[in-house]
N, C-alpha and C positions, 0 to 999 in steps of 0.2 A: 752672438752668443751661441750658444751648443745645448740643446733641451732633450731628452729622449731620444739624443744618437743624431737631430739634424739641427743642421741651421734657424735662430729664431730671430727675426730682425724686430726691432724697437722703434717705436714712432718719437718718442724723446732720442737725444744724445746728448755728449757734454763733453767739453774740449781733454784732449791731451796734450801740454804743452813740453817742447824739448829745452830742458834744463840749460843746455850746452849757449842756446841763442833766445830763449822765453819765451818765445812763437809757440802758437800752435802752429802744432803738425798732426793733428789727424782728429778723429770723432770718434768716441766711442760709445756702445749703447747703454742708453740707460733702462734697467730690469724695470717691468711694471707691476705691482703685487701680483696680477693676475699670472701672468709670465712666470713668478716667483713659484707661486700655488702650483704651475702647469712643472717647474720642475722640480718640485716637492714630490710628486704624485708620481713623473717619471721614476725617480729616485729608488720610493718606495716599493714599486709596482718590480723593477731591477731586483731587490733587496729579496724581493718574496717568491722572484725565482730560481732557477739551480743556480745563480751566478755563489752565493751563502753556502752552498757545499760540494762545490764541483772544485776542490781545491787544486788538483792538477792544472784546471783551466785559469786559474785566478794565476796561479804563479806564470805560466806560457802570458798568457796579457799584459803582466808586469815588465816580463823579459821583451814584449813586441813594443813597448813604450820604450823602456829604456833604448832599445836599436833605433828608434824614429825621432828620440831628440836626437841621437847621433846623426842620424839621414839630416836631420831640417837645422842641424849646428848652424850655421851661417845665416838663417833667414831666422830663428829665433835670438841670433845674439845682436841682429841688425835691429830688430824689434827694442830686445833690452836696451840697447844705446841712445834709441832714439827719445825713450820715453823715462829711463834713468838719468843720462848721461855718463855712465859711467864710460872710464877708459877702455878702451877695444880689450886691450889684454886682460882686463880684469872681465869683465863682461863673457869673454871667450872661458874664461876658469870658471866661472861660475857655472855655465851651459853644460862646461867639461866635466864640472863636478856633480851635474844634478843624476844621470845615469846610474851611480851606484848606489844613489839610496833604493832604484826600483828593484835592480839585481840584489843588491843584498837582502829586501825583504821577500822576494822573489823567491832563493836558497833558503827562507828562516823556517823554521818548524815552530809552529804551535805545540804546547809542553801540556802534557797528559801526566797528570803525576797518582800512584797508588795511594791513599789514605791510611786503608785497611785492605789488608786481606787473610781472613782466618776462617775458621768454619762458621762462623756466623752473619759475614757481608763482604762483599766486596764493594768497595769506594773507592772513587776517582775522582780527582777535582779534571776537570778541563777548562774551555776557554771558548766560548760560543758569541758570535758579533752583535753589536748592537744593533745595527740597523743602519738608519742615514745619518750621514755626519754633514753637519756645517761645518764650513771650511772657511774661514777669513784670515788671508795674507797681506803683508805689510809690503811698504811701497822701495823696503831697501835691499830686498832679495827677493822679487817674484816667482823666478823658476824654481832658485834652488828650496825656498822654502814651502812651495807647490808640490815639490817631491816629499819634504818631511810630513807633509798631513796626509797627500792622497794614497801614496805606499803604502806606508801600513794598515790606514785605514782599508783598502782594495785587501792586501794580502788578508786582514784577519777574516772576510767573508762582509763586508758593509759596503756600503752605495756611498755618494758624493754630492755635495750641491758645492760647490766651491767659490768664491769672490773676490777676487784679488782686488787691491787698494784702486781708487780713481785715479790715482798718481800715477800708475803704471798698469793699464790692465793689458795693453795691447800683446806683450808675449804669452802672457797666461790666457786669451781667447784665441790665439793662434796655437796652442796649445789646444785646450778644448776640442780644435775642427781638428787637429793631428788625430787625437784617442778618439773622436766618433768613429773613425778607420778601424779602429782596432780592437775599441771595448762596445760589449751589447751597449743598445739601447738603453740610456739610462743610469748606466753605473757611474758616469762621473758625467756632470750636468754644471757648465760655466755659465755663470753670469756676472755682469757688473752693475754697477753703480756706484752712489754713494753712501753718506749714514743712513738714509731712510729705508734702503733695502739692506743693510747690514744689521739693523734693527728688526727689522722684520724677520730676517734668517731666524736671529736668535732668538726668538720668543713664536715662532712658526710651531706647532704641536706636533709636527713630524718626525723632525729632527731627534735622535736620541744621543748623540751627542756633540758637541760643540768644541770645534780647535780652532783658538784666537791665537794672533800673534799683532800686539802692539803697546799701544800705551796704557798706563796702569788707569787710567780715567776711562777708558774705554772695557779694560778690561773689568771692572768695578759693574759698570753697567750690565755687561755680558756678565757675569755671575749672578747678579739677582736676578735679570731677565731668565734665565735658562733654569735657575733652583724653582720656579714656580713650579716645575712639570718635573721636577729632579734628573733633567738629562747632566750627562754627565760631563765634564768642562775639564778641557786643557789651556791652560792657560800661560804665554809667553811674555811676560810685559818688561823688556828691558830690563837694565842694570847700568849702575855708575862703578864699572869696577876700579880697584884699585889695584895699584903694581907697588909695592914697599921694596925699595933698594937698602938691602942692610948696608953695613959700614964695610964690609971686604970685599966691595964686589970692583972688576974693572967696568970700569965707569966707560969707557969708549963699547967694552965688547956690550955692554948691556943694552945700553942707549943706540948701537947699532941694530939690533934687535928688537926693540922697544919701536921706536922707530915707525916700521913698517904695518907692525900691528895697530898703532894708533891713528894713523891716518888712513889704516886700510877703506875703500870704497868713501872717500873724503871724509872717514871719521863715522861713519853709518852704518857702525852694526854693533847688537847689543854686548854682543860678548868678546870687548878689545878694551884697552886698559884707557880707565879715561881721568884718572885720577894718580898724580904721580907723589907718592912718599917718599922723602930723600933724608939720608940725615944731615944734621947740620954742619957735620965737618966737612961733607964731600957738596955740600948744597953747591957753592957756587960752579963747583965744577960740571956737577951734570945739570945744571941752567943753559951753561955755556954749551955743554957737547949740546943738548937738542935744540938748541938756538941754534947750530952750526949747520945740525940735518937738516932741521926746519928752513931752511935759509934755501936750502942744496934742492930743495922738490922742486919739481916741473911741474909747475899747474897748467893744464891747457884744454885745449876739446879733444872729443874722447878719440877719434884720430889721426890727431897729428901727432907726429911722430916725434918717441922722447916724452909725451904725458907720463907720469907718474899718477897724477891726484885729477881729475875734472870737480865737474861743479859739485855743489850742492843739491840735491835733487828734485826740492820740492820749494816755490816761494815760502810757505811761511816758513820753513827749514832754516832756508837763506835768512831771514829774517829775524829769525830766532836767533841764529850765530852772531849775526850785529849787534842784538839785543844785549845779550848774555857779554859780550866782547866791550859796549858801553859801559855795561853796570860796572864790571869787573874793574875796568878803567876807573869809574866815579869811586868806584871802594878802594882805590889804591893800588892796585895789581902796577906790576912792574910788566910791560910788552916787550920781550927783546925777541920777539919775532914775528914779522905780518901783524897782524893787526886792523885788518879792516876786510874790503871785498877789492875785485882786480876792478879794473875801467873795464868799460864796454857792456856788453849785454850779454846776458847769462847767469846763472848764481853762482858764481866764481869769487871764495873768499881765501884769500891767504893761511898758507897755512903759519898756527898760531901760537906762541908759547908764552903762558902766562906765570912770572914769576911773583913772588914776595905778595901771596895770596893764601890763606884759609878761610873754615868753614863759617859760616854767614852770608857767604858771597854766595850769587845764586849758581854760577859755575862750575862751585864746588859741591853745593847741595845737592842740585838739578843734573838731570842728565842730558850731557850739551848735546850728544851726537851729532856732532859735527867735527871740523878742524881746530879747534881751539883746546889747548890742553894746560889745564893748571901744575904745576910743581910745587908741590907743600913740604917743609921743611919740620924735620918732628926731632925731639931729642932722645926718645927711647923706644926703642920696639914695642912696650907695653902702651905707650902712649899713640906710636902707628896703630897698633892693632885696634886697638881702641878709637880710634879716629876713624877706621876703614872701618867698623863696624857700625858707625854712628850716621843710620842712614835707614832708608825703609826699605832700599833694593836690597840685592840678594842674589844675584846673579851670580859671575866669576870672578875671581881674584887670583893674584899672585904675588910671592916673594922670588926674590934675585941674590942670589947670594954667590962666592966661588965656592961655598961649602954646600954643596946642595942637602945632606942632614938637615945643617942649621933652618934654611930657607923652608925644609918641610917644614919641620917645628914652628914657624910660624905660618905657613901656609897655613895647618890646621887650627888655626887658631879663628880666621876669616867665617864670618857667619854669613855662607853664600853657596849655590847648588855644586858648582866647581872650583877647586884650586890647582892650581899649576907652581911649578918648583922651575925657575929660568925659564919660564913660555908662556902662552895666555894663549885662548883665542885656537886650537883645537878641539876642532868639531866631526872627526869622521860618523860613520854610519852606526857602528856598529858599539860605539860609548854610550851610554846616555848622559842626558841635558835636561838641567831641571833648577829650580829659580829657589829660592828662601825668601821668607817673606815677602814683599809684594811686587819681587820679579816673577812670580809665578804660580801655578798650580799642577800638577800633572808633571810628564817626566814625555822627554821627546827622543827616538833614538835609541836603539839599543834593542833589546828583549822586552825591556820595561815601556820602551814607545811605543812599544806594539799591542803588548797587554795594556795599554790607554785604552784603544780600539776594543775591547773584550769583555765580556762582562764574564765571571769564570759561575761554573757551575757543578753541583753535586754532583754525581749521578752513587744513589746507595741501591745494590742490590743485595737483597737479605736471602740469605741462603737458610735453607729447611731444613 
């Protein structure tokens, strides 16, 4: 782990195993509260020196990060594969993509705005940092989502204690010894473990604000943990989105599109279409087109050459997609594609396309993240809209149409933080991302991701 700028070794550790073949492959350390405390205190002690207003140096820092995942691409995307699985090339994009979130907030200006100014005051609202932020990352984007909490948080003038998932901590502590090189002492402070120091983060008295990214169960916990002390909470927790194909759309170009997005990183990531609305008179045909794609994927380890999809990342993951692929099965779902996991070892499951299936079924309720994908058949747009909205996530959605008007028009209809008109699943730097009901809290990315980090303040000066 990384505490105050140096290496901190742990007398615990706990396996990492490679999705690809179920083996462990390596040991990682497990944080010991005391350990926790020692980098709560680095943190703090970073926070309370020029690092909070030396802004020319914060942004130079951010720009020496972003250069030095470019330096160590290869030995962090080796990392990522090993303890993800993901495919080489998808793995490589991810590393490729994590750089510009440090540059753009890097370039970003803190916003000074006038209130008043007349002969009686001058007022300004500005934007002044909290302090240390907890950092908790999920185990199906390490780096890239290592850059949406540390970024902004470093640019607005705050410290870091950060903890990436047990499933995957090894690129994000090889990360951590990267920025000891480059940031003081302090300023960004890696540890691992599991729930019992993830709990601990959150209810730590230091911390003033908290950015989660995972499940709404977890995230549940982390809200009341954090509201005792009223630190301030970002909160990520997934979506079951859904993608409504109206009745004029071509059905080949869609579903070639579609496609891609749904099985992206074998179905593991919150914001890709995981619920498919078709209407009834085109139903059997786009069953068939994504029986056809689905049919057409390379599942393999991450690389050999021609992967498209690798495993599953995590056993109970794996285990979950069996689950969820059973029941759906006992409820009547029509399989016309994959349907089950590959032979051999690994968490390698087919990819899946479940027909003549709605809501009740827990794969349509629940959010699979994984390869399994249902296709629900609805008779009126009022009635999709209304089905995609009958749900507690909240995430993104989209409609598909050749009229893309039409497709807005119900796009805005979706009670969810994004909608897309023929796309899904656009996430640059500079948009933000943000959940509706209990896919989230906070707003990630953008101006407004940044102002998370910020607590804004007065300043009146009364004129004589």
């Amino acid at each position: 782990m990384t505490i105050d700028g140096k290496p901190a070794v742990t007398t615990e550790t706990f396996d990492v195993v490679n999705p690809a073949t179920g083996a462990v492959e390596a040991q990682a350390p497990e944080c010991s509260i005391e350990q926790l405390n020692e980098a709560m205190d680095a943190a703090q002690r970073a926070y309370e020196s020029s690092w909070r207003t030396d802004e020319s140096a914060r942004r130079e820092a951010l720009r020496a990060v972003a250069d030095a995942i470019e330096a160590h691409h290869d030995e962090l995307t080796e990392l990522l594969i090993l303890e993800s699985g993901k495919p080489a090339t998808f793995a490589h994009m991810e590393n490729q993509g994590a750089p510009p979130w440090w540059r753009y907030y890097a370039d970003m200006d803190l916003p000074r705005s006038v209130v008043v100014d007349d002969a009686t005051a001058f007022v300004e609202q500005v934007y002044r940092p909290l302090g240390v932020v907890a950092a908790i990352t999920p185990w199906n984007g390490p780096l890239g989502l290592a850059g949406w909490k540390i970024a902004p948080a470093l640019r607005a003038g705050n410290t870091v204690v950060i903890k990436p998932s047990p499933f995957t901590p090894l690129s994000t502590l090889r990360l951590g010894e990267i920025m000891a090189g480059i940031l003081p002492p302090g300023v960004v402070n890696v540890v691992s473990g599991g729930d019992k120091i993830g709990a601990a983060m959150t209810s730590h008295p230091i911390p003033r604000k908290i950015s989660f990214t995972g499940s709404i169960e977890a995230g549940r916990h982390i809200a009341v943990s954090g509201i005792r002390d009223f630190k301030r909470i970002t909160l990520e927790m997934g979506g079951n989105d859904a993608a409504i194909l109206l009745d004029d759309i071509d059905v080949e170009k869609a579903v070639q599109a579609l496609v891609p997005l749904t099985t992206m990183n074998c179905g593991q990531i919150c914001a890709i279409p995981k619920r498919i609305f078709a209407p009834a008179a085109l139903y059997d045909q786009v069953v068939d087109a994504f029986t056809a794609a689905y049919d057409r994927i390379v599942v393999g380890a991450p690389y050999d050459e021609g992967t498209q999809m690798g495993p599953l990342s995590t056993k109970p993951q794996f285990d979950r997609i069996k689950d969820l692929v059973s029941d759906a099965k006992s409820a009547g779902a029509r399989v016309t594609a994959g349907g089950g996991p590959l032979d051999g070892n690994g968490y390698f499951f087919r990819p899946t396309v479940l027909a003549d299936v709605a809501e009740g079924v827990r794969i349509v309720d629940e959010e699979q993240f994984g390869p399994a994908l249902p296709i629900l058949k609805y008779d009126s747009i009022d009635d999709a809209v209304a089905r995609a909205n009958n749900t507690e996530f909240g995430l993104c959605g989209s409609a598909w149409s050749s009229d893309p008007d039409r497709a807005a028009a119900v796009a805005q209809q979706l009670e969810v933080g994004t909608t897309f008109v023929n796309a899904h699943a656009i996430l640059p730097p500079h948009i933000p991302f943000s959940g509706a009901k209990a896919s989230g809290l906070g707003v990630s990315n953008g101006l407004a991701g940044l102002l998370g980090f910020t607590e804004p303040q007065v300043i009146h000066r009364v004129r004589a």
